[in-house]
Each structure stands twice: as structure tokens, then as C-alpha cells.
C-alpha positions, 0 to 999 in steps of 0.5 A: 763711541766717536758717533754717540759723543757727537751725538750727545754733545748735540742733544746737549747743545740743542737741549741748551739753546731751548732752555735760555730761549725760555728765559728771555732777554731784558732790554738794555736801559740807561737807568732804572728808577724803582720803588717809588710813588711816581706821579706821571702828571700824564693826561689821567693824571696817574699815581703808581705806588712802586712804580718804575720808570726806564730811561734809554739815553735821553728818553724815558722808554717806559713807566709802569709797575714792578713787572717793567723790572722782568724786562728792563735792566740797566748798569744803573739802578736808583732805588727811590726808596719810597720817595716820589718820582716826579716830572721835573719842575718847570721855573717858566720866569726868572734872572738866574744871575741876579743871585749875587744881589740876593737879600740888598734892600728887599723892603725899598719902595720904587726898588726896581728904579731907586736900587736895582736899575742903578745897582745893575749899570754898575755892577752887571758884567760878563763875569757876574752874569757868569757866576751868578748864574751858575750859583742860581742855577745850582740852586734851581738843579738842587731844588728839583727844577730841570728847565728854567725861562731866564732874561737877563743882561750878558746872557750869552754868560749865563748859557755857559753856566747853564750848560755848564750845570746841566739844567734845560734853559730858554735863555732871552737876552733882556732888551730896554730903550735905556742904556744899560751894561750890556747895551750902550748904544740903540740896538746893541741888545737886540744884536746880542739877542741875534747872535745868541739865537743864532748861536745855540738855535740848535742846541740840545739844552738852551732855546734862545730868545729876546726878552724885551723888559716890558710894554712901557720899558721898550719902545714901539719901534724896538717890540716891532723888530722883536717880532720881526726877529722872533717870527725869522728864527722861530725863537721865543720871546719872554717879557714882564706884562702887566706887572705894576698899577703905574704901568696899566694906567699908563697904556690906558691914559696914553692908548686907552688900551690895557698892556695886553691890548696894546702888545696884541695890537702890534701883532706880538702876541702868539704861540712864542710869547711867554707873559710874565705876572698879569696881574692887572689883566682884564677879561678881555686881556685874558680872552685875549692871551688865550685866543693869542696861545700865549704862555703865562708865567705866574710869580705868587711869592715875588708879586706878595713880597713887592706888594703889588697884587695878586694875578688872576692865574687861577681864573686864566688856569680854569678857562684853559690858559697855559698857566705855569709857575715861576719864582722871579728872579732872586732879588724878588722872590729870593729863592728860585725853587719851586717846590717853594712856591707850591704852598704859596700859589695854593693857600694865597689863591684859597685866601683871595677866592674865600674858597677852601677848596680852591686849587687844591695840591694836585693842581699847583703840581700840576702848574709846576710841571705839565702846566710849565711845560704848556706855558713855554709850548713844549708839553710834547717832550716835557712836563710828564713822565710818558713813553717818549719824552725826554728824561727830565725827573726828580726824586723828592725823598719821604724819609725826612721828618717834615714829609712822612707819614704821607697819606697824599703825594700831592699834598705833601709835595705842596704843604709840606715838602721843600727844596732839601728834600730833593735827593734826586735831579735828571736832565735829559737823562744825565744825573745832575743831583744824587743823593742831594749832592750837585754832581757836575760842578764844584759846590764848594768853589761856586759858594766861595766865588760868590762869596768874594764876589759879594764884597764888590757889590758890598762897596758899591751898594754903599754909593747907591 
């Protein structure tokens, strides 16, 4: 009896083992998102209606159809609800901190040195740089962007903020020939940017770098110890290029060059160099910027509202630059989401080539994501959703009133989304934004500071 009772507790067991290695076991994941319409922004540029994408720590491991569902599980599960999963958006130029200074004396001419350069020697501290950097910052994460490129002063402030929310950063210290709050004496700025770099040079989140402000805000001198610092270190170099008709008919009185020409004359211009605006660019400038690699930032809502012209972005875009989308900072283009700038990029580009047919939606997608993700030389990691690359995704909800019915994720997204119909923000594959709520700071407190701190400014704008 003893003999049979082994023997079927055997068959049992052995009967057992056969039937669980017929089910097989799913790979642990981080996070599952399904049942949306993910736009990979991949090479083929291709759109899976219910689609998944799997995310193991900080990687997305897997995007595909429903059947990824049948070998993936993980503890949490996002349902998009039809929502479209997307790369997150890339802001490839701004100065996060400047939301402090948001909506004062937006119609002045000459702003930039009547208002703005004296408003800042008075007003800019490490404190500021601190708060209004994790205000603008909050805003971005809200809005869909995972990955900002800022220059401003006390910029090892705004890191702590940037951190603190969670959002990726190339992070420049602004550098100026004149004195500034941040920069008394020659060459304090240009240490500031040393010591940043060197601090978060192996960061997981921030890539720092040197901003020198513009071809004719910086001396000759100063750009060419930028270069020397920037090739040391690896680390990039953000500047405001040919933004202003003052500036391009100085450097072609001066040098008979054009501000692009004169940057590449110094050996500035490479595969590290992020150009912000170009808009009074030639030809030649733009062979130039492409035979150099260089980056460019384009800040269609800030360039209309300061009058100053439209860059030839969609020129330098089609003749294979690395063209991204950016907002400028907040006292320029005033907000600093991108889905924001979509609409704008798309339609003001139809209106200056007469062509209704000129960069259609998936191309200013395409801008602010894997577009961005070129621009600042990183589309190895960023800027699509592929087997690989990091965990940076956003969800943008189709159930508001404004966004259905859909007949093209694209043109939705650029014609008729906007910021509050993100629900959903990752970042290296921690959820930053969750059913339209910042999750990893205080929203309330960070509104009440700023709102206090608004009062100071209020008393010294009045002396300006």
C-alpha cells in the first residue's frame, strides 16, 4: 500500500510539473502601458492602434501589440484608455527660472536690454533661480516634456529644482562679457559653468554645459576658452545665434562675416553646439551648421511675439539638419510646453512658403520628439519609444472634448491637443505625471511661493 501511495504521489507530481511548464512564465516588468495608440516616432514611423509598451527600470524593453500582454507582466499597469502614447517631448531651448518674470512688459521694444537685463541684475539670486525653475519646470513635466535644454544665471539652482521634479535637463550656465548677478568680476561665470560640469558631468538626469548668451554678447576671447573648456569635458555648449537684424548687420559691418561664419571661424561649431533661433541665417550658414552637426533649436511662438522673423527651420529640417522644437524662455514665448507649439510651427510655416501642404502634423511631431532628440545629439536613447532606449513617455488623454472624435493621432496632437490633455508623464522610467497630477513635488506650495515671491518683483519693476 506504502509502494502504490509513493508511486501516485509521483505520477502527481511529475503530472504536475508537465502542466505548469505548458503555461509559461511572463517577464517581470516595471510598468506595462496598454490600450493605446502608441506613436513609436521609430525610423518607419510606425503607429500601433493598442498597442503596449514595456519598461523594465529605466528602459523600454518592448512595444508592440496586445500579444506583448501574454509575456510581460508587471505590479503596474497603465491603462491608456485610448489615449496616444507617445516619446516625451524634447524643449531643445529655454530659461526655466524666468517664469517669475512671466507676463511684465511683454509689448516693450528693445525689451531685452530696456527691461529684461536690468530686471535681472536686480532680481536674479539663487533663490529665484531655485523657484522659478521648479515652478517652470513643473509646467514643462505637466505639459508632456521629459527633457528640457536650459541657460540661465545660478544655474547650479535650477539643477536642484530640475532634480528635484524629475525631468531630464542639459542644464548651461549663461555666460556674458558684462557684469551680471551671478557674475561680477571677468571670468566668475565661466567658473560657474566649470564647477557645474564638473559636478553633475556623470549624472543620471542633467548634462551640464556653458551657454555663452550670443556672438556679440561674449567676447572673442571668452568663446574661445569656451571651446577649450567645452572640448575638455565633452560637455555642451547652448547659445542664441543669429536671433535679432542688429546682430547680423553687426558681424557683417565688423567681419564681413555672418554670426554663423564667425562662430565657425573660431572652431566653435560641432557636433556639441545647440543653435538657438537662426533666423537671419543664409545658405551658406545653413551648409555650414550642417557640415558642423550642429543642433538647432527653433522658437516659432517666441521669435512671432518679439517681431523679429521667421528662421528658415523648415528649409534646414529638409536638407537634413538637426532641427528641434523649443519655447524660449517664459518671458518670451510665456509657456514652456511644446504641444503648444505644434500648431504654430505647423500653420505660420504653411503661411510663409504659401503651401498648404508644408510640414504637415507628423513632421512637427516628429520636431518635438525625435527631432529634439537629434538636435541635442542623443537620439540613440531618446526621442522614440524602441527596444532600449530610456523610459521617457507621455500619455495625452483623447477623451476631452477638444480631442475626439480622432481620425489622425498626428493631427490631433498638433491642431488640436494642448497641454492639459496630458494625463501621463515618465522619465527614465519613474512616474512623474499621473492622471494630470505632478506626483514628486508639492503643486500647491510651489504656486504659493511663486505667488509671494511676485510681490518683490512687483516693487522693483516699478523702479525699472
Amino acid at each position: 500500500m506504502k509502494k502504490y501511495l509513493k508511486n501516485l504521489v509521483l505520477v502527481g507530481s511529475m503530472f504536475f510539473v508537465g502542466c505548469t511548464s505548458l503555461v509559461e512564465r511572463k517577464e517581470e516588468a516595471s510598468i506595462i502601458i496598454k490600450n493605446g495608440t502608441v506613436l513609436t516616432m521609430n525610423e518607419k514611423r510606425d503607429v500601433i492602434e493598442n498597442g503596449v509598451v514595456v519598461i523594465k527600470n529605466n528602459k523600454i524593453i518592448s512595444v508592440g501589440d496586445e500579444e506583448l500582454l501574454k509575456q510581460y507582466s508587471a505590479k503596474k499597469v497603465i491603462d491608456a484608455e485610448d489615449g496616444i502614447v507617445m516619446p516625451g517631448m524634447i524643449n531643445t531651448h529655454t530659461h526655466v527660472a524666468m517664469t517669475v518674470f512671466r507676463s511684465l512688459a511683454d509689448d516693450v521694444p528693445d525689451r531685452l536690454n530696456r527691461y529684461i537685463f536690468p530686471l535681472e541684475n536686480k532680481m536674479v539670486s539663487p533663490e529665484m533661480a531655485y523657484l522659478g525653475a521648479k515652478h517652470g519646470t513643473m509646467e514643462m513635466a505637466l505639459g508632456g516634456v521629459t527633457t528640457m535644454v536650459d541657460m540661465y544665471l545660478f544655474e547650479d539652482s535650477a539643477v536642484e529644482a530640475v532634480k528635484e521634479v524629475g525631468l531630464r535637463g542639459i542644464m548651461t550656465q549663461n555666460i556674458i562679457k558684462y557684469p551680471t548677478a551671478d557674475g561680477k568680476t571677468k571670468g566668475e561665470t565661466l567658473n560657474r559653468a566649470i564647477a557645474l560640469i564638473e559636478k553633475y558631468q556623470n549624472d543620471e538626469l542633467i548634462t551640464p554645459g556653458l551657454a555663452p548668451h550670443a556672438p556679440n554678447t561674449v567676447t572673442k576671447e571668452e568663446l574661445l576658452e569656451i571651446k577649450r573648456v567645452s572640448e575638455k569635458y565633452n560637455a555642451p555648449v547652448s547659445m542664441h545665434v543669429a536671433e535679432t537684424d542688429k546682430e547680423f548687420e553687426k558681424f557683417q559691418k565688423e567681419f564681413n562675416m555672418t554670426p554663423v561664419e564667425y562662430l565657425d571661424s573660431l572652431g566653435l561649431l560641432n557636433e556639441r553646439f545647440i543653435s538657438a533661433h537662426n533666423i537671419f541665417v543664409t545658405d551658406n550658414d545653413i551648409e555650414i551648421l550642417k557640415k558642423r552637426d550642429v543642433g538647432i533649436a527653433h522658437n516659432m511662438v517666441a521669435n512671432v511675439k518679439s517681431a523679429k522673423g521667421i528662421s528658415p527651420a523648415l528649409k534646414m529640417h529638409d536638407n537634413g539638419l538637426r532641427v528641434g522644437l523649443g519655447t524660449d524662455g517664459p518671458m518670451s514665448g510665456n509657456t514652456l510646453d511644446i504641444i503648444g507649439q505644434l500648431g504654430y510651427v505647423a500653420k505660420i510655416h504653411k503661411l510663409n512658403s504659401k503651401d498648404r501642404s508644408a510640414l504637415p502634423p507628423k513632421k512637427a511631431v516628429e520636431m518635438a520628439t525625435i527631432g529634439g532628440a537629434r538636435a541635442i545629439h542623443r537620439e540613440n536613447d531618446l526621442g522614440s519609444l524602441e527596444n532600449g532606449k530610456l523610459a521617457d513617455i507621455v500619455i495625452v488623454e483623447t477623451k476631452s472634448v477638444n480631442m475626439n472624435p480622432i481620425y489622425d493621432p498626428y493631427s490631433a496632437l498638433v491642431y488640436s491637443a494642448n497641454a492639459s490633455n496630458v494625463d501621463t508623464v515618465i522619465v527614465n522610467g519613474k512616474v512623474i505625471v499621473e492622471d494630470k497630477e505632478i506626483k514628486t513635488v508639492d503643486y500647491k506650495k510651489v504656486i504659493k511661493d511663486i505667488t509671494e515671491f511676485k510681490k518683490k518683483v512687483e516693487e522693483v519693476a516699478k523702479t525699472l
